[in-house]
C-alpha positions as CSV (number, residue, x, y, z in Angstrom):
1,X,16.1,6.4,27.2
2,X,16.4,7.0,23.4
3,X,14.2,6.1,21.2
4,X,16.0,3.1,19.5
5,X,16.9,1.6,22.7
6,X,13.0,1.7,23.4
7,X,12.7,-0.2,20.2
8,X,15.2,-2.8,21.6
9,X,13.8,-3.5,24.5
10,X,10.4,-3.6,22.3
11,X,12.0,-6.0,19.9
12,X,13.9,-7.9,23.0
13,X,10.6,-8.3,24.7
14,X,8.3,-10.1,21.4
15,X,11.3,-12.7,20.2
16,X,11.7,-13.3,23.7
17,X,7.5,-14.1,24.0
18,X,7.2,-15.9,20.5
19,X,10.0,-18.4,21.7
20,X,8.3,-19.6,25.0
21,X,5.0,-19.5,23.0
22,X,6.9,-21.7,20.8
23,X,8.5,-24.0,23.2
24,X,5.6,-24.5,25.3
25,X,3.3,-25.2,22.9
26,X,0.4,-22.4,24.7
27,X,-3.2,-22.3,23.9
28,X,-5.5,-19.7,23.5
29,X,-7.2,-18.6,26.6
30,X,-4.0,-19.3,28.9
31,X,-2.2,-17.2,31.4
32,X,1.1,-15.4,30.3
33,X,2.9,-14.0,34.1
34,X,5.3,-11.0,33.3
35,X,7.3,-9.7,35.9
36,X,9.4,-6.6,34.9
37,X,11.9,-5.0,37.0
38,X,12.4,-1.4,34.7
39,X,15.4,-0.5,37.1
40,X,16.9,-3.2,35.8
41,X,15.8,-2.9,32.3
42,X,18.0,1.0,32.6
43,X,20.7,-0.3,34.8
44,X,20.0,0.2,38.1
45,X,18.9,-1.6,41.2
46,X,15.5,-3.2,41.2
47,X,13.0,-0.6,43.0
48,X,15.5,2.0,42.8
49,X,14.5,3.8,39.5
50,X,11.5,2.6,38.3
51,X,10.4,4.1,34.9
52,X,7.1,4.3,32.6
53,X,9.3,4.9,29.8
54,X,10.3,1.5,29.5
55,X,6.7,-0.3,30.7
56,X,5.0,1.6,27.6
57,X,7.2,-0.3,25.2
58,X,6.8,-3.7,27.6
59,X,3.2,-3.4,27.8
60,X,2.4,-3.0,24.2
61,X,4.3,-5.7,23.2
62,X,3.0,-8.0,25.4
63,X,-0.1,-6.8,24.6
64,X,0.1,-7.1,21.0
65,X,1.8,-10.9,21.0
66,X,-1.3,-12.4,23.9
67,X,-4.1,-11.1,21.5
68,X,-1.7,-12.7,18.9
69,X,-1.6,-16.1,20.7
70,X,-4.9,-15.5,22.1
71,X,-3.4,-15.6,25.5
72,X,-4.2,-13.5,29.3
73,X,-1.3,-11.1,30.4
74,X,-0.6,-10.9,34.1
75,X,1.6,-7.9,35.2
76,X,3.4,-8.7,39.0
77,X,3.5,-6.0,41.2
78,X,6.2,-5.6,43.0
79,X,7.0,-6.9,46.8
80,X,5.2,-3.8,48.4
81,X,1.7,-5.3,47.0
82,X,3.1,-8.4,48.2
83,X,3.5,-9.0,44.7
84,X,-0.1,-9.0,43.5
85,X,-0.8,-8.6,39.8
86,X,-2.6,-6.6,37.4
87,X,-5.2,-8.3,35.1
88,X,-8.4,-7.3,32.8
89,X,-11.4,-7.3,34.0
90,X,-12.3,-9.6,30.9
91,X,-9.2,-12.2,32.2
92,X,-11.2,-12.5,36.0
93,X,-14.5,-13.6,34.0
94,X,-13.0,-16.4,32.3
95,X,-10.8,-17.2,35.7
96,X,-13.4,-16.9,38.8
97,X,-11.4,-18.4,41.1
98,X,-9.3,-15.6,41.0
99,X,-9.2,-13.2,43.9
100,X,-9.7,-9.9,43.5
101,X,-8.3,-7.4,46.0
102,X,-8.3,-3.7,46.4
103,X,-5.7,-1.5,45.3
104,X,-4.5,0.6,42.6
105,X,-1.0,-0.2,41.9
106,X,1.4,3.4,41.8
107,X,5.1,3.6,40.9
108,X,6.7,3.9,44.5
109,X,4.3,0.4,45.7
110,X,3.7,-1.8,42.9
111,X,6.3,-0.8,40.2
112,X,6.0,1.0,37.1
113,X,5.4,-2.1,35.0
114,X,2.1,-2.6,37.2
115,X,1.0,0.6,37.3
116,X,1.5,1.1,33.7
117,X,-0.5,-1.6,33.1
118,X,-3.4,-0.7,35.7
119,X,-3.7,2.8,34.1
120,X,-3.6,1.1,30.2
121,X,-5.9,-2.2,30.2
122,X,-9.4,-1.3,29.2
123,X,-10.5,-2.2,32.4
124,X,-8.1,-3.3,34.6
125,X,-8.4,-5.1,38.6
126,X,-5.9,-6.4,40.9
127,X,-6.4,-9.9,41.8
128,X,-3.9,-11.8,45.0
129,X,-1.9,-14.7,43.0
130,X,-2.5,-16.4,39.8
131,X,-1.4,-20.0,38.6
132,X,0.1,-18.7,35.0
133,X,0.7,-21.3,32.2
134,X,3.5,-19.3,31.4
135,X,6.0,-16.7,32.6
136,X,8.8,-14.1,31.3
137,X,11.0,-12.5,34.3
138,X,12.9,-9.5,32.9
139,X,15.2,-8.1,35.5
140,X,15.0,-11.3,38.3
141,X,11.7,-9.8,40.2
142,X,10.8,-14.0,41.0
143,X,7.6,-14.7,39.0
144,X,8.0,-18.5,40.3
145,X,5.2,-18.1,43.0
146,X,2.8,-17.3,40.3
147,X,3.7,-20.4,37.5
148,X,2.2,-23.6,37.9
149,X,4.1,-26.6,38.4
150,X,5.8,-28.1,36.9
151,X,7.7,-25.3,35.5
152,X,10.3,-26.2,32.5
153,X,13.2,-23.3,32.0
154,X,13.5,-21.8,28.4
155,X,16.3,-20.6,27.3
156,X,15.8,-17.0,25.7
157,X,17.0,-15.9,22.6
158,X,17.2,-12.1,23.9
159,X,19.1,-12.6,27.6
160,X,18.8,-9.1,27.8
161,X,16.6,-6.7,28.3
162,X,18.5,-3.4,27.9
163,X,20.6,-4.2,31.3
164,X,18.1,-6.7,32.5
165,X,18.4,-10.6,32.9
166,X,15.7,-12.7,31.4
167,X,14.5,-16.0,32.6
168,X,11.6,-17.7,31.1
169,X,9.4,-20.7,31.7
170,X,6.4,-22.9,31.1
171,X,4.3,-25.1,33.0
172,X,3.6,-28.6,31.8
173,X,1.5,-31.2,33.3
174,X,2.6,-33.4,36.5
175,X,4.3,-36.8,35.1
176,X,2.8,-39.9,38.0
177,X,3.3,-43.4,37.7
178,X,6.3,-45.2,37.6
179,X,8.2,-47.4,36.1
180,X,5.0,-48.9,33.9
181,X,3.9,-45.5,33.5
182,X,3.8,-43.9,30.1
183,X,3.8,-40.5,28.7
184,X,2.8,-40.2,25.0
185,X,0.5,-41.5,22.9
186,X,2.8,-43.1,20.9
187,X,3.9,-45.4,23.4
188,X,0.4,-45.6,25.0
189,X,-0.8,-46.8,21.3
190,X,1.9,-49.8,21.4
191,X,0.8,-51.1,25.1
192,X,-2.7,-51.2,24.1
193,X,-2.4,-52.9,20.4
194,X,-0.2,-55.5,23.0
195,X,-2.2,-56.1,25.8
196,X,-3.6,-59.6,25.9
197,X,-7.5,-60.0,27.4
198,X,-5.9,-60.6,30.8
199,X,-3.8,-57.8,31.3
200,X,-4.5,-55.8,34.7
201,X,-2.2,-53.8,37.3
């Protein structure tokens, strides 16, 4: 690929991050999932013609935006590692519960986004599934197993990555209760300044 279409899909890639950051209001320390079908990104079939061309571009800018936001870039793997991801080392010390397994992710099992990543983190390890705060899916390679619930769609302002489709999401907290229940402060201010000495469920 040229050179300006690699600044595209660079360009693509961080409006597409600073939106969801945006829309779902993420913290430092969270988990951004980013699963990247390059076949797609040139054209082709997913699995078909992976390329490290295009994860170079990916991985940088993803890179660059998370120590931006202060946030933790997971790269999926693809189905052959049963879609495992690639983390840093430094990401599975502030998430223990994450499961670490054994493999070094190549270009023919894995992907070339995973494998670009494994070979360019400063110290990178493989870990089984994550529960991500946050997710961008560039060429449909299903990153749902690895967001939390309850995942909210964003709507991207780059839909495509070179040929890719892009879906994004975040994860927000589990609304309970019912009918009495309440969900912001605001309203949560108003019960309490009106609840009399007797009030009780």
């Amino acid at each position: 690929m040229s050179d300006s279409i690699l600044e595209s899909v660079a360009e693509g890639v961080e409006a597409n991050l600073r939106a969801l950051v945006q829309a779902g209001g993420l913290k430092p320390g969270q988990l951004l999932v980013v699963g990247t079908s390059t076949s797609e990104v040139v054209g082709q079939r997913i699995g078909t013609s992976g390329t490290l061309d295009v994860a170079q571009p990916i991985f940088q800018t993803v890179q660059a935006v998370c120590r931006e936001f202060g946030l933790h870039p997971a790269f999926q793997c693809c189905e052959h590692l049963n879609r495992a991801l690639v983390i840093d080392e430094a990401t599975l010390a502030l998430y223990p519960h994450l499961e670490e397994v054994s493999v070094i992710p190549v270009p023919k099992a894995g992907g070339a986004m995973a494998s670009y990543a494994f070979r360019h983190f400063e110290k990178a390890v493989a870990v089984e599934t994550i529960q991500a705060h946050a997710g961008i899916d560039i060429g449909s390679t299903l990153i749902g197993m690895h967001v939390r619930r309850v995942a909210v769609p964003v709507r991207p302002p780059v839909k495509h990555i070179g040929h890719a489709y892009v879906t994004m999401a975040y994860a927000r907290p589990k609304l309970i209760g019912g009918m009495r229940a309440v969900y912001t402060e605001e309203a949560a201010g108003r019960q309490y300044q009106g609840a009399s000495p007797q009030s009780d469920c």
